[in-house]
BABA-939857 format. One record per residue (C-alpha): x, y, z; residue in three letters. Coordinates in steps of 0.02 Angstrom, whole numbers, plus 50000, padded with zeros to 5 digits. Layout:
# BABA-939857
XYZAla ...
END
This chain:
# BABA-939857
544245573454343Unk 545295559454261Unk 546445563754142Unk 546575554353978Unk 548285543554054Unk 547475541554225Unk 545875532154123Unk 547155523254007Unk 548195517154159Unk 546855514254265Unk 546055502754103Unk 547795491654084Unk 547915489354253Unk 546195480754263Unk 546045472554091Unk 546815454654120Unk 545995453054308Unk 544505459554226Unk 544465448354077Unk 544845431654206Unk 543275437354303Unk 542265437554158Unk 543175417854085Unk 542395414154261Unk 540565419054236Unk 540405415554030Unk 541625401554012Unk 542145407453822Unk 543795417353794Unk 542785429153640Unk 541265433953732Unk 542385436853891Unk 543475448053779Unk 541985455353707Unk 541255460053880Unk 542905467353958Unk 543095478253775Unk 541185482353801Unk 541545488253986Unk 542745497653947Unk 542145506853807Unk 540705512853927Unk 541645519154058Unk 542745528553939Unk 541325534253854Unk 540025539953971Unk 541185541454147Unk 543045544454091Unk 542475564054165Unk 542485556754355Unk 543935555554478Unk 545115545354458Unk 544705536954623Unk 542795532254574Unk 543365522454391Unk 543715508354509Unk 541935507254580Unk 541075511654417Unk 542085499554305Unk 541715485754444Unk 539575489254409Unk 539675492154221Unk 540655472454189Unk 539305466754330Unk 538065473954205Unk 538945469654051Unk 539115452254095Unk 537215451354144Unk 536635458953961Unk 537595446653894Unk 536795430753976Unk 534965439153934Unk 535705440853739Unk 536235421653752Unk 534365418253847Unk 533615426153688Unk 534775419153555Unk 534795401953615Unk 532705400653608Unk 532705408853432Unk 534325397553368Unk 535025383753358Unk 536765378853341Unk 537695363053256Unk 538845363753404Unk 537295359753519Unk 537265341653402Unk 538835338053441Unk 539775329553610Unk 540385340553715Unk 542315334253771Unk 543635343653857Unk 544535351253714Unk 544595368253787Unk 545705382453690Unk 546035389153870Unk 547865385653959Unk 547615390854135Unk 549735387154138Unk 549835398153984Unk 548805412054057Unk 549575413454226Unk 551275421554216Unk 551865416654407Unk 552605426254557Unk 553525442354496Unk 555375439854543Unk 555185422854566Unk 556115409454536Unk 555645400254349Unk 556815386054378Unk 555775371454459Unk 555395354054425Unk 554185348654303Unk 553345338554421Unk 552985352454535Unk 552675361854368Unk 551325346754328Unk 550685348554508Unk 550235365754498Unk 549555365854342Unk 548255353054412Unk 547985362354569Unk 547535376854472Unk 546405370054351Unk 545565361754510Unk 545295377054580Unk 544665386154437Unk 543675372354398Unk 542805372654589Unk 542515392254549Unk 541865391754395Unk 540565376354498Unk 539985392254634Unk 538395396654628Unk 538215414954512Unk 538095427454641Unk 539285417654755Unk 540535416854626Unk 540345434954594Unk 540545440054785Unk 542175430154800Unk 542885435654650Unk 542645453854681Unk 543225452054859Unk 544565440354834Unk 545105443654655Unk 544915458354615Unk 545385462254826Unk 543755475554840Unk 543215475855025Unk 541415472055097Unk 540645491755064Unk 541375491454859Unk 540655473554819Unk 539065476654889Unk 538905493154789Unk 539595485054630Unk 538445469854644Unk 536945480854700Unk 536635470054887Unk 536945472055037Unk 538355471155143Unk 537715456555225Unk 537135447655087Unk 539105449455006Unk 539815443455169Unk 538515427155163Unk 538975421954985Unk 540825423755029Unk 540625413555178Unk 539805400455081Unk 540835401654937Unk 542385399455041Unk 541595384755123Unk 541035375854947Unk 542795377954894Unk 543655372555030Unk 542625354355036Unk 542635353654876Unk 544665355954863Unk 544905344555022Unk 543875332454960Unk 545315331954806Unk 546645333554928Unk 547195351254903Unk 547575360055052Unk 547925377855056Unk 
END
């Protein structure tokens, strides 16, 4: 059984990697805010009596589902409604500041050029930008393997496959990115 700090702990610990993996799949900050508060609410609510060792697991499935109730609510509101944003051009002001948002290496050192400051700022948006281009489920596999560091067995439970289907939309992931980041000269 959790205790009321273990679930609180456990909750902080997630929340920012949590929210970023939901920026990913919705690509707005409120309705990725929304989902992560939603996800946790539920786990709190109808799990925060399991072991501390299965919240990990269980929070991974109920933002999986979270995020998927929230593109069938958008599928619905979007053939009742109609928007004045949908009139207007789309353009690349984007309240989102991937510099902003990424605090850097713990410990590290802050003092560097702002050239290599402007350099990885565009490195990073490229690769977020390549991510956010994966296929759904692809871009779900990597992120729960790679992000949020989950191994083969938890990402196939959490996104309800199999274990072979996680490890062939990681491979393929990997390989989209990595053409797709050589072909902009990035190489990791």
């Amino acid at each position: 059984m959790a205790t009321e700090k273990e679930l609180s702990d456990f909750l902080k610990s997630v929340e920012k990697r949590a929210f970023k993996r939901s920026l990913y799949h919705v690509r707005n900050e409120e309705s990725a805010l929304d989902i992560v508060q939603e996800s946790m609410m539920r786990l709190a609510e109808h799990y925060g009596d399991k072991p501390a060792n299965e919240l990990p697991m269980l929070f991974q499935r109920i933002l999986s589902n979270c995020t998927l109730d929230w593109f069938r609510r958008q599928k619905t509101h979007n053939a009742l409604f109609s928007h004045m944003s949908d009139f207007e051009g789309g353009g690349e002001d984007s309240d989102f500041d991937l510099l902003e948002a990424w605090s850097g290496p713990d410990g590290g050192e802050q003092a560097q050029s702002a050239e290599d400051t402007v350099r990885r700022g565009q490195t990073l948006r490229d690769i977020e930008f390549e991510i956010q281009e994966l296929p759904p489920r692809q871009r779900e596999a990597f992120l729960m393997r790679y992000w949020e560091e989950m191994d083969v067995a938890e990402t196939a439970a959490a996104m309800g496959c199999s274990e072979g289907s996680v490890k062939t939309h990681c491979f393929r992931a990997i390989q989209t990115l990595s053409k797709a980041l050589k072909a902009k000269g990035i190489n990791l």
